[in-house]
mmCIF entry with sequence, helices, sheets and N, C-alpha, C, O atoms, coordinates in Angstrom:
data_MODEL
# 
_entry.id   MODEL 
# 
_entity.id                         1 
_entity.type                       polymer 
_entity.pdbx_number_of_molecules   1 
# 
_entity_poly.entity_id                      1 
_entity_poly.type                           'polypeptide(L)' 
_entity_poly.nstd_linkage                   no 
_entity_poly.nstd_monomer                   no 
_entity_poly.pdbx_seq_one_letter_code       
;(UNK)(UNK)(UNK)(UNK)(UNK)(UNK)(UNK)(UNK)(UNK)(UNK)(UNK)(UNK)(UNK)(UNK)(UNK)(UNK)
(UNK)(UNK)(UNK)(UNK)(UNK)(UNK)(UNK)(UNK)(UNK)(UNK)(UNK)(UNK)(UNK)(UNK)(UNK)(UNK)
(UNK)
;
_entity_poly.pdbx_seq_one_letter_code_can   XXXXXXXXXXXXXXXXXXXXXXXXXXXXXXXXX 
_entity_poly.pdbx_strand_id                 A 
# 
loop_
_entity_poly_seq.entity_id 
_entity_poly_seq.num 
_entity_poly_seq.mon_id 
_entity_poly_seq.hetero 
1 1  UNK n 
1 2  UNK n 
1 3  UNK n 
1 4  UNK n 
1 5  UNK n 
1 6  UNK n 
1 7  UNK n 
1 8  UNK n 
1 9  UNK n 
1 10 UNK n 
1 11 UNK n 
1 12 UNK n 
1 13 UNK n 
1 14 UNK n 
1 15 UNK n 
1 16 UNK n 
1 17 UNK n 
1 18 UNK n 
1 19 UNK n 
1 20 UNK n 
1 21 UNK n 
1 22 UNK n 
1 23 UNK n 
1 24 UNK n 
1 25 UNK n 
1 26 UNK n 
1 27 UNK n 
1 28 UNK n 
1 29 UNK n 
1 30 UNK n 
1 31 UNK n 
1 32 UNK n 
1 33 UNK n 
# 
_struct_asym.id          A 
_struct_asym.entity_id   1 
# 
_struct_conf.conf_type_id            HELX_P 
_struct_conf.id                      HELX_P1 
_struct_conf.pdbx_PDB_helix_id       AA1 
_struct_conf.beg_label_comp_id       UNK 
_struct_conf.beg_label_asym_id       A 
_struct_conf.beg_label_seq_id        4 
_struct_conf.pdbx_beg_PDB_ins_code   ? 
_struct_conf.end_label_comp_id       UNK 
_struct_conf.end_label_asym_id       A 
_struct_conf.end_label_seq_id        32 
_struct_conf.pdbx_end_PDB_ins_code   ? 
_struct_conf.beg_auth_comp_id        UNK 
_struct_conf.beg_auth_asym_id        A 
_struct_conf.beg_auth_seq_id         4 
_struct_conf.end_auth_comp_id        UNK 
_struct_conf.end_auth_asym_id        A 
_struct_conf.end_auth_seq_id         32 
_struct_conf.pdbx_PDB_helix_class    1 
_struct_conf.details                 ? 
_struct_conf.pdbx_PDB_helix_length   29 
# 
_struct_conf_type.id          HELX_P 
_struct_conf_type.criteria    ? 
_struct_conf_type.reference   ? 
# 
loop_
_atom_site.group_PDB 
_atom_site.id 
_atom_site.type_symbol 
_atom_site.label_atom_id 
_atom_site.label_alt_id 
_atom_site.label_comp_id 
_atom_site.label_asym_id 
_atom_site.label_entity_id 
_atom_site.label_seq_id 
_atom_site.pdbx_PDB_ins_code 
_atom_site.Cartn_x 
_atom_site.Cartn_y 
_atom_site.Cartn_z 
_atom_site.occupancy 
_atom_site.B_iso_or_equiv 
_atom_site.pdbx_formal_charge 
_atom_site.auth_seq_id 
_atom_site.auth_comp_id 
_atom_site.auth_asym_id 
_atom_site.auth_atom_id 
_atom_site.pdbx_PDB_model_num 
ATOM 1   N N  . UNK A 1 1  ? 130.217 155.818 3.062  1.00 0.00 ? 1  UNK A N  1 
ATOM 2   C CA . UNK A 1 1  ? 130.889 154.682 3.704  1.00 0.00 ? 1  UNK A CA 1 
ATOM 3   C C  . UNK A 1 1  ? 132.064 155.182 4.552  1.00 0.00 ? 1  UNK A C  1 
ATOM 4   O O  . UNK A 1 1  ? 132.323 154.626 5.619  1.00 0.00 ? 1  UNK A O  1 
ATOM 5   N N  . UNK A 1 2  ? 132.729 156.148 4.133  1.00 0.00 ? 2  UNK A N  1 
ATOM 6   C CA . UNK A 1 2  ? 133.863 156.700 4.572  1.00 0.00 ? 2  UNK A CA 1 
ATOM 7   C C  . UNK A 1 2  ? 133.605 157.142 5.796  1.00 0.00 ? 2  UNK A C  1 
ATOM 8   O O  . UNK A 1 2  ? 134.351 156.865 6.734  1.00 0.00 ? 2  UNK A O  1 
ATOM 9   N N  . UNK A 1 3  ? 132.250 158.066 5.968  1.00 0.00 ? 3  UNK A N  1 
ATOM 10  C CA . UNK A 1 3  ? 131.934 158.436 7.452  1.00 0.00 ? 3  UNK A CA 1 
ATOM 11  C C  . UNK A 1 3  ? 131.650 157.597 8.291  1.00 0.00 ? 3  UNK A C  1 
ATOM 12  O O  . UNK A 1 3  ? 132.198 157.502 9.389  1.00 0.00 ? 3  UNK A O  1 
ATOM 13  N N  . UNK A 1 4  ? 130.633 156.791 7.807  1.00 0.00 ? 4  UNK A N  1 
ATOM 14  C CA . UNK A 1 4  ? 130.203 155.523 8.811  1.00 0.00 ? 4  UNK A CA 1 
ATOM 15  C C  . UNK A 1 4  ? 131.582 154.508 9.337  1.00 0.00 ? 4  UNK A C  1 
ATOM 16  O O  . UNK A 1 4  ? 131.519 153.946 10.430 1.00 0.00 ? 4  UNK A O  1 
ATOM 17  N N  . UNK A 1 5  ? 132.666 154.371 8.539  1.00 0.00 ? 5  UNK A N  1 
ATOM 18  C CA . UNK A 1 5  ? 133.554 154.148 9.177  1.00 0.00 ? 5  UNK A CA 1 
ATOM 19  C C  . UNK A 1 5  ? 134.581 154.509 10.047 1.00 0.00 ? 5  UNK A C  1 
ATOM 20  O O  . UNK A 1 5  ? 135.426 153.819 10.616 1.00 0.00 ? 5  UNK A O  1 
ATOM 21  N N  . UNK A 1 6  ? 134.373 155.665 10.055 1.00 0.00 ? 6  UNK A N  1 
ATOM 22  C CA . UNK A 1 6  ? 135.024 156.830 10.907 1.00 0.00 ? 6  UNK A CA 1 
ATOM 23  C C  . UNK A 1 6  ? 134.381 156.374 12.098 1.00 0.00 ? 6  UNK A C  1 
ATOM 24  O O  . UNK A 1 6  ? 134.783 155.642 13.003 1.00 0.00 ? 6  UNK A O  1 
ATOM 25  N N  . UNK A 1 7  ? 133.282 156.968 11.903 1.00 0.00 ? 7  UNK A N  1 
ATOM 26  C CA . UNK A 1 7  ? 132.209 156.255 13.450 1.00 0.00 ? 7  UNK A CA 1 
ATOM 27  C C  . UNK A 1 7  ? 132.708 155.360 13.674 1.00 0.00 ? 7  UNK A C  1 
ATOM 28  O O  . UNK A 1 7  ? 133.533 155.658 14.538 1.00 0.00 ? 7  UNK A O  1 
ATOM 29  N N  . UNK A 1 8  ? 132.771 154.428 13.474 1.00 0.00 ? 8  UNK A N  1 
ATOM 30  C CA . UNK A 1 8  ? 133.145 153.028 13.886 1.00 0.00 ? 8  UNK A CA 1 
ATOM 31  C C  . UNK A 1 8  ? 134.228 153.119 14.652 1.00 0.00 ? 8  UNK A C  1 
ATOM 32  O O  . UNK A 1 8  ? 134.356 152.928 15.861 1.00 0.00 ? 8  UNK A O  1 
ATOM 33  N N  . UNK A 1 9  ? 135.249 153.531 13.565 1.00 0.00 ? 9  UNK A N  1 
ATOM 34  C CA . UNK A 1 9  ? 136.623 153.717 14.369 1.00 0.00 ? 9  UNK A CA 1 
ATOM 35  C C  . UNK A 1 9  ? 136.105 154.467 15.510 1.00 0.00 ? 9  UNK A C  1 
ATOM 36  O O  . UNK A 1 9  ? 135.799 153.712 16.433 1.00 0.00 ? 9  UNK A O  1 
ATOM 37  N N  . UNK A 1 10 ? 135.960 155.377 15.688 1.00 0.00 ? 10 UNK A N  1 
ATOM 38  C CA . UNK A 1 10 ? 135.575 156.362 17.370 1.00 0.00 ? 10 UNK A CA 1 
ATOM 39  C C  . UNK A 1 10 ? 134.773 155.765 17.933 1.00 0.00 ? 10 UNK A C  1 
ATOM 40  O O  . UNK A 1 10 ? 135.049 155.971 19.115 1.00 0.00 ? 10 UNK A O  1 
ATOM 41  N N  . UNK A 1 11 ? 133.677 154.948 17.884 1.00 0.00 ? 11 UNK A N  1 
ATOM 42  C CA . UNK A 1 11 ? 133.038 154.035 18.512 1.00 0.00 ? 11 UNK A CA 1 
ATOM 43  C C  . UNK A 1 11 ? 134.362 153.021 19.219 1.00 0.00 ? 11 UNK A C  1 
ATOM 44  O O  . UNK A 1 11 ? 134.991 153.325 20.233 1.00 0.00 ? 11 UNK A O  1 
ATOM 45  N N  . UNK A 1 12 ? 134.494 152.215 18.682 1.00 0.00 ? 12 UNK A N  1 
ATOM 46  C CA . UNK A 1 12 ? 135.607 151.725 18.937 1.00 0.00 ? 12 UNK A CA 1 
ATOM 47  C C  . UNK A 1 12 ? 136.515 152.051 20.448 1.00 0.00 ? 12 UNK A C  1 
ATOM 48  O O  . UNK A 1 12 ? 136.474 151.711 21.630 1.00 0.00 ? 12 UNK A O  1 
ATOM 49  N N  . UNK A 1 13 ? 137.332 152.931 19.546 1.00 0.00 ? 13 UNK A N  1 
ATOM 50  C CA . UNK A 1 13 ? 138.032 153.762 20.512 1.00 0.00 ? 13 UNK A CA 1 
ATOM 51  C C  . UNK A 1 13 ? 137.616 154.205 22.008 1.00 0.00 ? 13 UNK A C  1 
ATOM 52  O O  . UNK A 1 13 ? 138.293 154.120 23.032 1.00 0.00 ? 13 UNK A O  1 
ATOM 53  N N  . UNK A 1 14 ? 136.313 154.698 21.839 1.00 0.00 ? 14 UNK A N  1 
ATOM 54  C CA . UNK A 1 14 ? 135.006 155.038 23.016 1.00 0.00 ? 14 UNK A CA 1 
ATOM 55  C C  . UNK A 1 14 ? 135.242 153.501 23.875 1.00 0.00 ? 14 UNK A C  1 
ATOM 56  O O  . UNK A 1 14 ? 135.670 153.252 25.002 1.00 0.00 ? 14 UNK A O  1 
ATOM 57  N N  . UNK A 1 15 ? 134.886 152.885 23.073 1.00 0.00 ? 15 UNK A N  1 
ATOM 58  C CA . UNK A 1 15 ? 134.186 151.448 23.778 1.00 0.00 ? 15 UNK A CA 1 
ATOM 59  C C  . UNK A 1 15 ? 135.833 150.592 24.645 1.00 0.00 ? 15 UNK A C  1 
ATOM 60  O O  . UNK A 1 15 ? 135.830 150.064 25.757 1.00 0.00 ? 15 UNK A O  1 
ATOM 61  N N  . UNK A 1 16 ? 136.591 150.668 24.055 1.00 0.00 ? 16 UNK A N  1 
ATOM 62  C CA . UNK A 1 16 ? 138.085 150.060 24.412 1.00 0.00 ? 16 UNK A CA 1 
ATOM 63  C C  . UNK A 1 16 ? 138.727 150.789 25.653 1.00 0.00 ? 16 UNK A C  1 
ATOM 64  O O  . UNK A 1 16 ? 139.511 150.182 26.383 1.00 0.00 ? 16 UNK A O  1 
ATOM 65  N N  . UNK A 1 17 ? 138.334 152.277 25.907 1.00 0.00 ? 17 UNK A N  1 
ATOM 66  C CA . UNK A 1 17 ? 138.732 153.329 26.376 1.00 0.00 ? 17 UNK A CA 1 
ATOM 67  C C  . UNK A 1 17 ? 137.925 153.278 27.845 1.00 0.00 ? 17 UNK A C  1 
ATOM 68  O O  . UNK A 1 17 ? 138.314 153.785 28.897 1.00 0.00 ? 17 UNK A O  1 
ATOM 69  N N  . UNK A 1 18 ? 136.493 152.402 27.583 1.00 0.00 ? 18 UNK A N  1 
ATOM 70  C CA . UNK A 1 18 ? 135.525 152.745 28.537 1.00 0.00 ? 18 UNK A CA 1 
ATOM 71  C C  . UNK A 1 18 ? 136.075 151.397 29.363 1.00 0.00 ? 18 UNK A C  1 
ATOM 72  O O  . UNK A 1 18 ? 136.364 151.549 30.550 1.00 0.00 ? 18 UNK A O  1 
ATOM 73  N N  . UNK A 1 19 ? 136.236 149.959 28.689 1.00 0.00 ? 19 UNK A N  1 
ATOM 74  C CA . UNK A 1 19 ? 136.864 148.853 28.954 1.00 0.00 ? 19 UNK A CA 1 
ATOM 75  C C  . UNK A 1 19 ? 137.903 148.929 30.130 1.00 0.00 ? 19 UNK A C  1 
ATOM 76  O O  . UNK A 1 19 ? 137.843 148.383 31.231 1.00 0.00 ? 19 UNK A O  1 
ATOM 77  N N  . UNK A 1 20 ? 138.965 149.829 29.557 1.00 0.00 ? 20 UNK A N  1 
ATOM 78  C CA . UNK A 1 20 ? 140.162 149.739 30.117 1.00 0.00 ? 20 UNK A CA 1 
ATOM 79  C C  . UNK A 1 20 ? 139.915 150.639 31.477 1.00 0.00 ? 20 UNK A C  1 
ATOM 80  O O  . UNK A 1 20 ? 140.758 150.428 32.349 1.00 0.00 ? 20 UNK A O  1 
ATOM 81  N N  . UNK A 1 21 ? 139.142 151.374 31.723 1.00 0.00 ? 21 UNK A N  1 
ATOM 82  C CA . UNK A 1 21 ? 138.678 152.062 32.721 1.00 0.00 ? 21 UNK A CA 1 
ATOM 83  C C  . UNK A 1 21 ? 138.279 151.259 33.384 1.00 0.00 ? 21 UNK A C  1 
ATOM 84  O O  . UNK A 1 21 ? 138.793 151.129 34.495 1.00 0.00 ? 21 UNK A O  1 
ATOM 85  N N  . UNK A 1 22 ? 136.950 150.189 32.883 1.00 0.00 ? 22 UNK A N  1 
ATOM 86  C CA . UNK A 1 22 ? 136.634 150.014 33.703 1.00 0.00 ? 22 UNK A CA 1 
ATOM 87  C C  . UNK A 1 22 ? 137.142 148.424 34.844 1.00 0.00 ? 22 UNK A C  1 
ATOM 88  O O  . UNK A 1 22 ? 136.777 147.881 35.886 1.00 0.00 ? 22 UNK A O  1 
ATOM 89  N N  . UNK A 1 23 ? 138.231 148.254 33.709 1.00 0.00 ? 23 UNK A N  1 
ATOM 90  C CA . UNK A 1 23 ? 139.248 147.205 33.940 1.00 0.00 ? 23 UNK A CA 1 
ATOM 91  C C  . UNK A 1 23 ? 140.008 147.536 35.530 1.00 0.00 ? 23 UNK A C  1 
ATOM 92  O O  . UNK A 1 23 ? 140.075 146.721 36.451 1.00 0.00 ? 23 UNK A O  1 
ATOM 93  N N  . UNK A 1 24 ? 140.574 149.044 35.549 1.00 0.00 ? 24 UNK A N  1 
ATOM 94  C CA . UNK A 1 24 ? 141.371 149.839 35.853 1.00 0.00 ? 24 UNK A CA 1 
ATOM 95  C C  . UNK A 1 24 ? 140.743 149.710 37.511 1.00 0.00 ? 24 UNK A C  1 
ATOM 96  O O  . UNK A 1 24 ? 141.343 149.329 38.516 1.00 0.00 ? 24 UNK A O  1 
ATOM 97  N N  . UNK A 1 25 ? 139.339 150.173 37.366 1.00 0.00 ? 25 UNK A N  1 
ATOM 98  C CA . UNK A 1 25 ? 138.801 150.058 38.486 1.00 0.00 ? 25 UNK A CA 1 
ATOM 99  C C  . UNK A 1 25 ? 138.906 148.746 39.353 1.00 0.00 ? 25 UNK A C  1 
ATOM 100 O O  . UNK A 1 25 ? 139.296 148.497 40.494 1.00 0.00 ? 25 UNK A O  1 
ATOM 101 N N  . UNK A 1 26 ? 138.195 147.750 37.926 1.00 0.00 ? 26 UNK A N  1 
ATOM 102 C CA . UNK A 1 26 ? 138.578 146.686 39.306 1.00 0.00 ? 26 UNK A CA 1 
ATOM 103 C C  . UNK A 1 26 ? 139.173 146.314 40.091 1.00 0.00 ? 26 UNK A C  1 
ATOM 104 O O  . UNK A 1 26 ? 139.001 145.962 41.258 1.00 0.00 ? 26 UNK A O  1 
ATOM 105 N N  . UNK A 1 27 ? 140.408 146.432 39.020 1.00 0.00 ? 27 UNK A N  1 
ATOM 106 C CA . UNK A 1 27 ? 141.860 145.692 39.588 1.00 0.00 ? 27 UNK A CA 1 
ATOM 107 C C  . UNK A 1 27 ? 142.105 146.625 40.196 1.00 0.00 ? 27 UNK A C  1 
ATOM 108 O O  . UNK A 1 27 ? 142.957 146.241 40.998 1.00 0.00 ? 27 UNK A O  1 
ATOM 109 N N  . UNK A 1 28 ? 141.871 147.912 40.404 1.00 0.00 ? 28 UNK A N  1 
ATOM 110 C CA . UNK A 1 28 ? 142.167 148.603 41.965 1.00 0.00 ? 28 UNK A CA 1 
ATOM 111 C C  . UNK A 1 28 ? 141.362 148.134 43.232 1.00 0.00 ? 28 UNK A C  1 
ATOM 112 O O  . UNK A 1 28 ? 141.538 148.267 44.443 1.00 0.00 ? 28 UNK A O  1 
ATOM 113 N N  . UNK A 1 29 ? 140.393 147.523 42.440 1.00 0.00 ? 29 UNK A N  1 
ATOM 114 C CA . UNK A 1 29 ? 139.442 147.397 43.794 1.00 0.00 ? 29 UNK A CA 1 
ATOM 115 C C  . UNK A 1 29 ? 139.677 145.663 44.739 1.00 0.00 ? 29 UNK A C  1 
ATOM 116 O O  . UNK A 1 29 ? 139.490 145.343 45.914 1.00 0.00 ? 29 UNK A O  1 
ATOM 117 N N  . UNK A 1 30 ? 140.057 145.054 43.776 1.00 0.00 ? 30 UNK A N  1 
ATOM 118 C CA . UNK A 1 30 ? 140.865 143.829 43.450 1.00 0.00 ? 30 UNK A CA 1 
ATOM 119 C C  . UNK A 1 30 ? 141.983 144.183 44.785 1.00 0.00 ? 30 UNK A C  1 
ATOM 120 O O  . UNK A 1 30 ? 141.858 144.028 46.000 1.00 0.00 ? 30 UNK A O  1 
ATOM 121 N N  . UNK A 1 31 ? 142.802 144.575 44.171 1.00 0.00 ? 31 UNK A N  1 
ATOM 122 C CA . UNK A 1 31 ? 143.918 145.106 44.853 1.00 0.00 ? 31 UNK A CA 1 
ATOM 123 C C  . UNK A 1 31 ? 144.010 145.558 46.216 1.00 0.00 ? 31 UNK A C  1 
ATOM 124 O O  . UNK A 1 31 ? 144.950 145.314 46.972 1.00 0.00 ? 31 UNK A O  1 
ATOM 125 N N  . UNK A 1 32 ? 142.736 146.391 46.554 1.00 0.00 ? 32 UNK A N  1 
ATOM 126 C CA . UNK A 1 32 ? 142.748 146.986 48.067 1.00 0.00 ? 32 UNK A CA 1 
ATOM 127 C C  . UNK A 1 32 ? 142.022 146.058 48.862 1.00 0.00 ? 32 UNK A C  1 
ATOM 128 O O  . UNK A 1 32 ? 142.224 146.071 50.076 1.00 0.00 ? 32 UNK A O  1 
ATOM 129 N N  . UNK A 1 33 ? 140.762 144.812 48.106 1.00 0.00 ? 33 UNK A N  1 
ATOM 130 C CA . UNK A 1 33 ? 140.632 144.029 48.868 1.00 0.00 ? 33 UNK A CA 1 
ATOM 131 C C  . UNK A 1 33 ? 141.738 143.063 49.690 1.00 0.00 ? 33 UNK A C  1 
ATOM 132 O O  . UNK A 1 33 ? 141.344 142.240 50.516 1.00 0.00 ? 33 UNK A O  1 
# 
């Protein structure tokens, strides 16, 4: 259980990380429109 929650947590992290990127982009792209 201990590992599979580890995963999770780094899943997580992965997934929030990929979000904010791809947040990052828009609102740049947002922005230069």
């Amino acid at each position: 259980m201990a590992v599979k929650k580890s995963l999770w947590d780094v899943i997580l992290k992965v997934v929030i990380a990929v979000a904010s990127a791809v947040a990052g982009v828009l609102g740049g792209n947002a922005m230069n429109l």
